[in-house]
Wavefront OBJ file of the C-alpha trace (Angstrom):
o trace
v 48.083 53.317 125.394
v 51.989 53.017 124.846
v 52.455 53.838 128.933
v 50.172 51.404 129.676
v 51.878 48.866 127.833
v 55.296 49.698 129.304
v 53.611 49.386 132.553
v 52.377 46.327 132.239
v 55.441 45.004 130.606
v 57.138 46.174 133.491
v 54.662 44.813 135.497
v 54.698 41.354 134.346
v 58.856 41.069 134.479
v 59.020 41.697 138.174
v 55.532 39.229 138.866
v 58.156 36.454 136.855
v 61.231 37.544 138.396
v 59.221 36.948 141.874
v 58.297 33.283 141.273
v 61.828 32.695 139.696
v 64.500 35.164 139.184
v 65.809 33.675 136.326
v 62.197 33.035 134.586
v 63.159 34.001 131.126
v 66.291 31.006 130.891
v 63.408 28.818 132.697
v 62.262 27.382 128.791
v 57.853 27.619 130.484
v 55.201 26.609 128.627
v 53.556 29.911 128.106
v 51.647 28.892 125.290
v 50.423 25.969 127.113
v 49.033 28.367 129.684
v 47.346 30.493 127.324
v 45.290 27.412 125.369
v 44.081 26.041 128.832
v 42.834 28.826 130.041
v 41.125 29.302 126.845
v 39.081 25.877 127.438
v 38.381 27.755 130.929
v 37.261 30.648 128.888
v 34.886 28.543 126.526
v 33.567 27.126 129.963
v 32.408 30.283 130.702
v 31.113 31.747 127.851
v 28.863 28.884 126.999
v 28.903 26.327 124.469
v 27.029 23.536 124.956
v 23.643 23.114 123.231
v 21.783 20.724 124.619
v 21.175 23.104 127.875
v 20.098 26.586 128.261
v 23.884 28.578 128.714
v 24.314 32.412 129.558
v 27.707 33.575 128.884
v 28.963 35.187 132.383
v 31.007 38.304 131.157
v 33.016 38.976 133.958
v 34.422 35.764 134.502
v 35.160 35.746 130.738
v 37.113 39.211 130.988
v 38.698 37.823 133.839
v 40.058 34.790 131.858
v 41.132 36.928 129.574
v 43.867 39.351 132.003
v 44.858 35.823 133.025
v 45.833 34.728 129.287
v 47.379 38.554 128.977
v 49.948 37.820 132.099
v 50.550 35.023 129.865
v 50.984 37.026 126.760
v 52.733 39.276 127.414
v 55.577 37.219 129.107
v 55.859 35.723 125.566
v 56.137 38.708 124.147
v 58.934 40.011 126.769
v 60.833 36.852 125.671
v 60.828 37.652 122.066
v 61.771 40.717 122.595
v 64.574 40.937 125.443
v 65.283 44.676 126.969
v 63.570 46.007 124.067
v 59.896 47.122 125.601
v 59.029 49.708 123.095
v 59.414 47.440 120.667
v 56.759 45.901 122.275
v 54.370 48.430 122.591
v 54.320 49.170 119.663
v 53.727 46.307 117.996
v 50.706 45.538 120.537
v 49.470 48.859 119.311
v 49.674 47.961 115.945
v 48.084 44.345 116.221
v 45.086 45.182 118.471
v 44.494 47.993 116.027
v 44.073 45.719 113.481
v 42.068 43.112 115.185
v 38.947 42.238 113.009
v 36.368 39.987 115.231
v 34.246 37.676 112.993
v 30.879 37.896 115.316
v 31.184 34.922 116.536
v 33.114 34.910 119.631
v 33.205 30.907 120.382
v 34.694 30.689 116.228
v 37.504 33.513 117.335
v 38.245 32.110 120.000
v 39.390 28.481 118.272
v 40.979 30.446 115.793
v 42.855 32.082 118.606
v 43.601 28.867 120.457
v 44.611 27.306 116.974
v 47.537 29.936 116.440
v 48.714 29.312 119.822
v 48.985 25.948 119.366
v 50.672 25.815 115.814
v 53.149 28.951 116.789
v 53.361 28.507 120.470
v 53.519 32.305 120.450
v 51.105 35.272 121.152
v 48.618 35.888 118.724
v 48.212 39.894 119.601
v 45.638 40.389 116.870
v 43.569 37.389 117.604
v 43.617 38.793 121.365
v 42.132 41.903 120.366
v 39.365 40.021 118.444
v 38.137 38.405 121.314
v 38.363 41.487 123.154
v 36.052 43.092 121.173
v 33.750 40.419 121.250
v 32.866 40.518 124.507
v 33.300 44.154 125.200
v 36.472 44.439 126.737
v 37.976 47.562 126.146
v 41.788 48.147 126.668
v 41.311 50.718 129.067
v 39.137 48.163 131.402
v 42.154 45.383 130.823
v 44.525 47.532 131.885
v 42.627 48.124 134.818
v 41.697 44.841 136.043
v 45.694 43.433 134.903
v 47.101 46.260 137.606
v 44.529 45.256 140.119
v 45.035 41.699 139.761
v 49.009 42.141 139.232
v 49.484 44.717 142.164
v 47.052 42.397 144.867
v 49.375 39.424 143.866
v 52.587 41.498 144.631
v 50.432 42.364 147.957
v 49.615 38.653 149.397
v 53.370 38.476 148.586
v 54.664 40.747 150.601
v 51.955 40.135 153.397
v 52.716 36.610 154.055
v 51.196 34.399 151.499
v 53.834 31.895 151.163
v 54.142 31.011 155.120
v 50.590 31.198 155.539
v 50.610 34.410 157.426
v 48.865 36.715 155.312
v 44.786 37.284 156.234
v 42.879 37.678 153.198
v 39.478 38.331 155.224
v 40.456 42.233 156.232
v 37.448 43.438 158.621
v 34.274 42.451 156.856
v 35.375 41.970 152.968
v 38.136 39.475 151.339
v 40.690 41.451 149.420
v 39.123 41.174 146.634
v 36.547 43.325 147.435
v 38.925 45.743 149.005
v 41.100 45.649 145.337
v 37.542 46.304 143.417
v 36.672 49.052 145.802
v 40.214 50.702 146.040
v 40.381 50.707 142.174
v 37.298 53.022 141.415
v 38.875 55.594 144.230
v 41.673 55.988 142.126
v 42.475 57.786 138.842
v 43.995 54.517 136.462
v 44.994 56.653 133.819
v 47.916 58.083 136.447
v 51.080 57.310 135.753
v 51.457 56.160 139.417
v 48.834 54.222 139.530
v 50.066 50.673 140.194
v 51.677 52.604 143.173
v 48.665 54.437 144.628
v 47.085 51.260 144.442
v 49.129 49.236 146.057
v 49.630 52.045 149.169
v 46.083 52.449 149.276
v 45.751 48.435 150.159
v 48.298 48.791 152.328
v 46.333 51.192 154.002
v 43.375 49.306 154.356
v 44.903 45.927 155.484
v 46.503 48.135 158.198
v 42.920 49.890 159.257
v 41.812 46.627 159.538
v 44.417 44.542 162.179
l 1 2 3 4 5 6 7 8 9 10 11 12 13 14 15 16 17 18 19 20 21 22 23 24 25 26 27 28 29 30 31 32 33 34 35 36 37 38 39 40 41 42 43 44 45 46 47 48 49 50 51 52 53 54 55 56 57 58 59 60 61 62 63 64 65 66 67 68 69 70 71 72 73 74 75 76 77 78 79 80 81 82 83 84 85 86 87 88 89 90 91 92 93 94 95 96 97 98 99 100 101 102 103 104 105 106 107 108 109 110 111 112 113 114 115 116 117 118 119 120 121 122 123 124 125 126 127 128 129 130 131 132 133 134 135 136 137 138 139 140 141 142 143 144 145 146 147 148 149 150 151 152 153 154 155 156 157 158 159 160 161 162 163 164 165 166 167 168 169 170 171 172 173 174 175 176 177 178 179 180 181 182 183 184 185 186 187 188 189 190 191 192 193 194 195 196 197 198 199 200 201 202 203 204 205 206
């Protein structure tokens, strides 16, 4: 787990450092990132009871890489340089996360802490994590994917309109999904392999 975590730490600097190099003296709202996207989240899981409501799971697991990005560039600013720091205490907090059973009542707690500390609530995370299922392996997972296919459209054009995100029959979406379960995540190298095996792919398909 500890690897992971530095990899996504490391991960999550350069995605910053691409949208502004000097992100960290840049004073963002993390925190007010992380509580709208939990709204989103609700959205998704269902809480209105005056109509039937399913919870959709992936879209839910999905919201919840997005608050990670958000996370864990809080968590880089707290803790400048210092990355195993980090790890560990991520280790140590979503070890001790304790979900209640109810995953709409976690995830107010959750969205409470944010609010009164504006920081990440690691623990709380991991709650609602384990409410719907999520394991860490699978967030690691779908974080690379999402992180590495971002870094992609970057470098393929996406700012000046350039890039095609249609390759052959499939939107790169697809391609990331299908890319991802041809490659072993638990490799150290596997943000790279991923990222050449795209390239790959967008290539076959010009």
């Amino acid at each position: 787990m500890k690897q992971q975590i530095l990899a996504m730490l490391e991960l999550q600097n350069a995605m910053n450092s691409r949208v502004n190099e000097n992100w960290a003296e840049q004073h963002f709202a993390w925190y007010r990132a992380i509580w709208v996207e939990c709204a989103e989240l609700l959205d998704h899981y269902g809480w209105k009871w005056w109509k039937k409501q399913t919870p959709d799971a992936n879209q839910v697991k999905l919201e919840l890489v997005d608050i990670w990005h958000f996370g864990l560039s809080i968590l880089l600013l707290e803790s400048r340089n210092h990355h195993g720091d980090i790890a560990r205490l991520v280790e140590r907090q979503l070890a001790n996360a304790k979900p209640s059973g109810d995953f709409r009542e976690d995830l107010e707690a959750f969205t409470l802490s944010t609010l009164q500390t504006k920081k990440f609530d690691v623990a709380g995370f991991g709650a609602l994590m384990a409410g719907v299922g999520l394991s860490f392996d699978e967030l690691y997972t779908r974080y690379v994917g999402k992180n590495v296919l971002n870094f992609f459209r970057q470098d393929h054009g996406y700012q000046d309109g350039s890039y095609r995100k249609q390759w052959g029959n499939k939107e790169d979406n697809e391609h990331l999904v299908e890319a991802v379960a041809e490659l072993d995540h638990r490799c150290p190298e596997f943000k790279d392999d991923l990222y050449q095996a795209l390239q790959n792919r967008y290539a076959d398909s010009a």
